[in-house]
C-alpha positions as CSV (number, residue, x, y, z in Angstrom):
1,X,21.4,14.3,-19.5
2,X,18.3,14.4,-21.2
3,X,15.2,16.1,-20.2
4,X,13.3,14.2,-17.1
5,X,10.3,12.0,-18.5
6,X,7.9,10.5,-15.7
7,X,8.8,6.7,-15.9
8,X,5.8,5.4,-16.8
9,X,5.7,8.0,-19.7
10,X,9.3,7.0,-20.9
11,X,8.2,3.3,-20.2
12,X,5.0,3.6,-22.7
13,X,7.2,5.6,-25.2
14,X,9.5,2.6,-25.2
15,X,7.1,0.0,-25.8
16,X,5.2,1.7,-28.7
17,X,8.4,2.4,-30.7
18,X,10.9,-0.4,-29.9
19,X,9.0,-3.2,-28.0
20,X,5.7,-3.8,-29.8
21,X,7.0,-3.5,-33.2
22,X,9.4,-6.5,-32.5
23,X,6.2,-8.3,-31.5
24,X,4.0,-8.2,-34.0
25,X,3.9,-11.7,-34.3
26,X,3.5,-12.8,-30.6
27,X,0.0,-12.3,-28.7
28,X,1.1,-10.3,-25.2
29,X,0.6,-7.8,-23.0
30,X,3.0,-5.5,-21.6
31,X,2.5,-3.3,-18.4
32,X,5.2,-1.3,-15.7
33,X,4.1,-2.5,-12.2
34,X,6.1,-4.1,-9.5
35,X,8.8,-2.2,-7.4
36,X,9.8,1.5,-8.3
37,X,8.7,5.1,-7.6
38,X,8.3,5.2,-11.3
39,X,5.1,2.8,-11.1
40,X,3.8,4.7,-7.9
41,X,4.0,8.5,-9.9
42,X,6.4,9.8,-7.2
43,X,10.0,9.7,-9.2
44,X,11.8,12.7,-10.3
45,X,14.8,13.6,-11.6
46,X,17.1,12.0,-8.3
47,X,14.8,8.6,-9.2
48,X,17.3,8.2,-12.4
49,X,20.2,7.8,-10.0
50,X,19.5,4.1,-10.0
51,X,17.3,1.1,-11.6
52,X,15.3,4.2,-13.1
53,X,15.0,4.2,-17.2
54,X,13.6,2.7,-20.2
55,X,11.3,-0.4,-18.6
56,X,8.7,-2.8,-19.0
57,X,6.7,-6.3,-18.3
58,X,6.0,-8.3,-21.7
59,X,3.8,-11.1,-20.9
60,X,2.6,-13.7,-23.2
61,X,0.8,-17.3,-23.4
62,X,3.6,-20.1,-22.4
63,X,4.2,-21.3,-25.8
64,X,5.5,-18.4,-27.1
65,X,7.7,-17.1,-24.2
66,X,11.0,-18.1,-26.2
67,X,9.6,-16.2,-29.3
68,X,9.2,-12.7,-27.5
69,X,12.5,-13.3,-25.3
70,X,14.4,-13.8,-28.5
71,X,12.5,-11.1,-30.3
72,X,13.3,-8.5,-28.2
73,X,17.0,-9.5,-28.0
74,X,18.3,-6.2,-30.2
75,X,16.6,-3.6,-28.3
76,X,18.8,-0.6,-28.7
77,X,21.2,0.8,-26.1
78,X,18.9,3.8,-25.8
79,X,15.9,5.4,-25.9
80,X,15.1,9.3,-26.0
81,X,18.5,9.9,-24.7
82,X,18.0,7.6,-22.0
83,X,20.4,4.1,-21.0
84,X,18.1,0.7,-21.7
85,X,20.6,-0.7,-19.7
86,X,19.8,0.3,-15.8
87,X,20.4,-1.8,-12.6
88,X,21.1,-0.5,-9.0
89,X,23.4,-2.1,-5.9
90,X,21.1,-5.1,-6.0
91,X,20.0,-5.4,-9.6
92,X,21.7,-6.2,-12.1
93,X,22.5,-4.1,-14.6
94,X,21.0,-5.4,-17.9
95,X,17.7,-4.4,-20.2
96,X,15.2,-4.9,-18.2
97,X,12.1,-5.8,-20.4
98,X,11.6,-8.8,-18.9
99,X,8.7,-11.6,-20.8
100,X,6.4,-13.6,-17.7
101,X,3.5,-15.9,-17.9
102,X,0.8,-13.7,-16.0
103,X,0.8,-16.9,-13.8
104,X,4.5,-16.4,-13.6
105,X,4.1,-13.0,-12.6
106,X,1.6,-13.4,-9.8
107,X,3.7,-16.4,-7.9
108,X,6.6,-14.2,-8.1
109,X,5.4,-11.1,-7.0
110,X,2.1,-11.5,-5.0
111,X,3.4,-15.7,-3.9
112,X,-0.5,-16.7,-5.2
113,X,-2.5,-16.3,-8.7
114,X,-5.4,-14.3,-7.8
115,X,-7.4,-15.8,-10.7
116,X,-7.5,-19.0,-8.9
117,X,-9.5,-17.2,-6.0
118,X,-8.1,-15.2,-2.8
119,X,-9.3,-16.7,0.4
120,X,-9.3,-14.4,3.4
121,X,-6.0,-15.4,5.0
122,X,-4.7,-14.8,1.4
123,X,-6.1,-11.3,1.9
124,X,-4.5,-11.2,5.5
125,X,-1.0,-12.3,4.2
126,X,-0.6,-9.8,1.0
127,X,1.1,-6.7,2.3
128,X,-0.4,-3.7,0.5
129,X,2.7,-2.5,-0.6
130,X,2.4,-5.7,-2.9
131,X,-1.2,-5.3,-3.6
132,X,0.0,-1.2,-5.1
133,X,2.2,-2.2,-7.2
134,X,0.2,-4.3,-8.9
135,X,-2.8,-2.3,-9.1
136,X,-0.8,1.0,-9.9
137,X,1.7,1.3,-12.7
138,X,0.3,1.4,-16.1
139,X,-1.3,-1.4,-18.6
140,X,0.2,-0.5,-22.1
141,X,-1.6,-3.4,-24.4
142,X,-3.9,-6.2,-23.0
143,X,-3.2,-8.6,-26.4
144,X,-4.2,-11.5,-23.6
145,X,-7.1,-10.1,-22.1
146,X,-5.8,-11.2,-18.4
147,X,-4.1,-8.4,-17.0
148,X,-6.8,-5.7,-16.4
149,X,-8.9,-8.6,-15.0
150,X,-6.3,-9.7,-12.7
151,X,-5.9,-5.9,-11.7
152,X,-9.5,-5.8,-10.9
153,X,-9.3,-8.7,-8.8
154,X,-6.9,-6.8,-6.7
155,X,-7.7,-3.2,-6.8
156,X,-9.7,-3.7,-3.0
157,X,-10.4,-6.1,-0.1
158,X,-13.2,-8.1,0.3
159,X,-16.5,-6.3,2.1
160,X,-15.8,-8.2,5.4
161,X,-11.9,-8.5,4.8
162,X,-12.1,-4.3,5.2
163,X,-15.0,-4.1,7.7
164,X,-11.8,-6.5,9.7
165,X,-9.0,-4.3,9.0
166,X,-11.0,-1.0,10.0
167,X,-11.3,-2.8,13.4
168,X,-8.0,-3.7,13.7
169,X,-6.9,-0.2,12.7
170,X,-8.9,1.5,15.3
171,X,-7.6,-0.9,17.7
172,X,-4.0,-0.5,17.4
173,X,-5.1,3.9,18.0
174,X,-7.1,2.9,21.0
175,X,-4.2,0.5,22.4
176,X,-2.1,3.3,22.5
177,X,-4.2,6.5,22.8
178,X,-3.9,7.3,26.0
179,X,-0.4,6.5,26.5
180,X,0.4,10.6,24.8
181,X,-0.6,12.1,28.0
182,X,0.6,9.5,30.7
183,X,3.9,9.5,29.1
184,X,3.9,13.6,29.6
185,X,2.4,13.6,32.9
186,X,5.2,11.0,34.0
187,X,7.8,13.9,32.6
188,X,8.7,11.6,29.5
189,X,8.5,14.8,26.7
190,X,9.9,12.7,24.3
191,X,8.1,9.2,24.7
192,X,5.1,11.0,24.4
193,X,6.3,12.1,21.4
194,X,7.1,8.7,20.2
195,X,3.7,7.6,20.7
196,X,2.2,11.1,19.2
197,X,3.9,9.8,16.4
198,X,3.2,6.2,16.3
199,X,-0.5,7.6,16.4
200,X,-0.2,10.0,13.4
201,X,0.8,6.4,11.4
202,X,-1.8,4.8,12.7
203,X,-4.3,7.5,11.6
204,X,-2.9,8.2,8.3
205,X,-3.3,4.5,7.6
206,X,-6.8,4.5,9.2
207,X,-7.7,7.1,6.4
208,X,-6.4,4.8,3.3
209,X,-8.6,1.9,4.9
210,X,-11.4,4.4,4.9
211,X,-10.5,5.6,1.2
212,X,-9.8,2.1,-0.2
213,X,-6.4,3.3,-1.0
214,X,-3.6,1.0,-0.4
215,X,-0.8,2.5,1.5
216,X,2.9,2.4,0.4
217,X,5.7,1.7,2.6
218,X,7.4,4.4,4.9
219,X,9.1,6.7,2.2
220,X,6.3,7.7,0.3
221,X,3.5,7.3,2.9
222,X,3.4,10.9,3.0
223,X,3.5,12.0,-0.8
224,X,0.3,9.2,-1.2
225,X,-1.5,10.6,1.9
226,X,-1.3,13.9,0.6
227,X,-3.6,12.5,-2.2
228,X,-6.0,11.7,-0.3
229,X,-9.1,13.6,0.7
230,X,-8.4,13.1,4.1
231,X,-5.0,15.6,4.0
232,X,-7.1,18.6,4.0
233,X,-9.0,18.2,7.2
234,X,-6.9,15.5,8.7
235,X,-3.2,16.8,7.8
236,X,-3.1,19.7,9.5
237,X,-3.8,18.5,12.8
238,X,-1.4,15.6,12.3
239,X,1.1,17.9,11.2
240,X,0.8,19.7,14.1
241,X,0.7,16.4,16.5
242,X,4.6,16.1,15.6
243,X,4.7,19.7,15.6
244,X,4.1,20.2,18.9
245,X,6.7,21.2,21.7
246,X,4.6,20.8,24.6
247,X,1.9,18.1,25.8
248,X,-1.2,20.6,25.4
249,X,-0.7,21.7,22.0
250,X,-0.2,18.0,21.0
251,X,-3.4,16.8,22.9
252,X,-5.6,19.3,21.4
253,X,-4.6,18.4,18.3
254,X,-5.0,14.6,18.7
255,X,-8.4,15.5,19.5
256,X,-9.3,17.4,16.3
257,X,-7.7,14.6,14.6
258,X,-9.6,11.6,16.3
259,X,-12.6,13.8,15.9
260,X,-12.5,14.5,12.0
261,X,-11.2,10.8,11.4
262,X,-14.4,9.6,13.4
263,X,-16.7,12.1,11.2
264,X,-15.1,10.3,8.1
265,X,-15.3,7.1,9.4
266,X,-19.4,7.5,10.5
267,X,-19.8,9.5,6.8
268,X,-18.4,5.9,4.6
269,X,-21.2,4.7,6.1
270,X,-20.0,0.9,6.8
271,X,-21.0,0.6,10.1
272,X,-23.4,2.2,13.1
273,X,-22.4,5.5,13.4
274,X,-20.6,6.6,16.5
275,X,-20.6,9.5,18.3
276,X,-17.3,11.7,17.2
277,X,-16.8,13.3,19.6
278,X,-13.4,13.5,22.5
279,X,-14.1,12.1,25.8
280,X,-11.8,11.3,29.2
281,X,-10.2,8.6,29.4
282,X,-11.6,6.9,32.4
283,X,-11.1,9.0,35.4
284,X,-8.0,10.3,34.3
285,X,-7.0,13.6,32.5
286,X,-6.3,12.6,29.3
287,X,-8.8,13.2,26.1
288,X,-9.2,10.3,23.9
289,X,-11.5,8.9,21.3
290,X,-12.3,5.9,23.0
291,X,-11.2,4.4,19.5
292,X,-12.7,0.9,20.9
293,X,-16.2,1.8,20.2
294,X,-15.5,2.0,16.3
295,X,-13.5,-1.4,16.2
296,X,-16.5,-2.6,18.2
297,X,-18.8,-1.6,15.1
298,X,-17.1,-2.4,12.3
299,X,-16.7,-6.2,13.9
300,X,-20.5,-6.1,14.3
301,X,-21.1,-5.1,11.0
302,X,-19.2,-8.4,9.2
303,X,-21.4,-11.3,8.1
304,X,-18.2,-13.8,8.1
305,X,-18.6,-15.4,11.4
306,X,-14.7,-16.6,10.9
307,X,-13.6,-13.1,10.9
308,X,-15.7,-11.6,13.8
309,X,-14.3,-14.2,16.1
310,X,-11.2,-13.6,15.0
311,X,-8.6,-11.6,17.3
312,X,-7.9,-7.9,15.3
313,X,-3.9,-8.2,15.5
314,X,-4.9,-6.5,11.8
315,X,-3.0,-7.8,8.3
316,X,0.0,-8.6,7.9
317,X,1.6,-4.6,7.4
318,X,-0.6,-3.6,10.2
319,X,1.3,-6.2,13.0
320,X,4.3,-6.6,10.6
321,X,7.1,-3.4,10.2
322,X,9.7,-5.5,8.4
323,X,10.8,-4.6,5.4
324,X,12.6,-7.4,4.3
325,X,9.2,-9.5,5.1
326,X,6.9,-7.0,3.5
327,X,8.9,-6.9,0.1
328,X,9.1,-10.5,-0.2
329,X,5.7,-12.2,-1.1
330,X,7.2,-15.7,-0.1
331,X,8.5,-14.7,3.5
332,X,4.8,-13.4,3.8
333,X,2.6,-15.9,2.9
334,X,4.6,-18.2,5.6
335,X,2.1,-16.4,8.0
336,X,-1.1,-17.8,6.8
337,X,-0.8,-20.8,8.8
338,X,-0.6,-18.4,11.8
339,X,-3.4,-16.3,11.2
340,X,-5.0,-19.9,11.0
341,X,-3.6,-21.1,14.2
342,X,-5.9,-17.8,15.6
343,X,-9.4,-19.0,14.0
């Protein structure tokens, strides 16, 4: 086996000596985005057990879609040591340098063409496991001019769409905040360690929204949160959350984690500042962060008077833990008429 080469590496080595010298002739682009750990920078050497190799987008003006297809016909059968022929259970397995319209492209993988515009239920209805892979990956050649553009377009959520989802993210914590402790005083060790859990999510997804970083689905939510600035101060206490063997530990550090998330929250700035700080909840023994206050904010602070009347059931991954609707832009956009039904 030959030496392990980061994907999108292998995949730009690919183009410049086998792919763009076949199309000389054609005006394209030609990026890696869509599915794969490859275009998120998290494979490694178990990554090449399947759909992992030599792989790319070509994307060119209608007209001459035949012309690059047939150019690229006698691509050879490897490429630094590595198969160009790679497929998995449910791919295929062929060459996959595939040739796309950008319009193509966009109906395919995101169900709408965000040059046309992005309305806000579009926004609501684009999980942001979608929304990564087409802002991550890697542009090799722009010959069109349209993909960077489009990637701009995408790379972050409307002002107000965001001020929404911040709300909706703090709601779904305060929903179930106190729910840690009643579970444990009720002798439930482990439900409350289900919701401790189902808590830490919530958080670490409350710190993307707060770093405009989209979040990937389950398997590498952690590897991207650890990018974040957030995983210093935040991870540890989160860490010890599922940690935790007995109800105290994991309260006190719930606390310190609802506390430093509020500090980042009030330090982005986007809304009145709240006060970070642990309180009971109600008159009973548990400490919360009252998480309701900062939806509450974040709703006052949007100018759209659509989204402030709105109900905060959140986007469609925030509400939505299917993957087999979060993968498939067509299944997802079947919502929008819902989240209209709610205006």
């Amino acid at each position: 086996m030959p030496a392990f080469l980061p994907g999108l590496d292998l995949a730009q080595s690919f183009y410049e000596q086998e792919v763009h010298p076949r199309l000389s002739e054609v005006v394209h682009s030609a990026a890696l985005l869509g599915p794969g750990s490859d275009v998120l920078g998290y494979d490694d050497v178990r990554s090449t057990d399947h759909y992992w190799g030599p792989r790319l987008q070509v994307f060119t003006n209608e007209p001459d879609v035949e012309a690059a297809k047939g150019a690229l016909e006698a691509l050879p059968a490897a490429h630094l040591g590595w198969p160009t022929s790679i497929g998995s259970d449910q791919i295929p397995l062929r060459q996959h340098v595939d040739v796309w319209t950008v319009s193509d492209w966009c109906s395919a993988r995101l169900g709408v063409d965000p040059r046309l515009g992005l309305s806000t239920l579009d926004w609501l209805a684009l999980p942001q496991q979608l929304l990564l892979e087409s802002t991550a990956g890697r542009v090799f050649h722009d010959g069109l001019g349209q993909l960077e553009s489009v990637r701009e377009s995408l790379a972050w959520y409307p002002h107000d769409v965001w001020l929404w989802l911040l709300a909706a993210q703090w709601t779904r914590v305060a929903q179930e905040e106190a729910f840690v402790g009643r579970a444990a005083e009720a002798g439930d060790e482990l439900g409350s360690r289900v919701v401790a859990a189902r808590v830490v999510r919530d958080l670490m997804r409350l710190c993307f929204l707060l770093e405009r970083a989209y979040a990937p689905y389950t398997k590498w939510l952690g590897s991207a949160f650890a990018r974040l600035d957030a995983a210093a101060t935040v991870g540890p206490f989160l860490t010890a959350i599922v940690a935790a063997d007995d109800y105290p530990r994991r309260e006190d550090a719930l606390v310190r984690a609802y506390e430093e998330v509020a500090r980042r929250h009030n330090a982005a700035q986007i809304s009145e500042p709240e006060e970070p700080t642990a309180r009971p909840f109600h008159d009973r023994p548990f400490r919360v962060i009252d998480a309701g206050r900062f939806a509450k904010v974040c709703v006052e602070a949007i100018d759209d008077p659509a989204l402030r009347v709105l109900p905060l059931v959140g986007a469609i991954d925030q509400w939505v833990d299917s993957t087999d609707v979060l993968s498939n832009a067509g299944r997802a956009r079947r919502l929008i008429d819902w989240y209209g039904s709610l205006g």
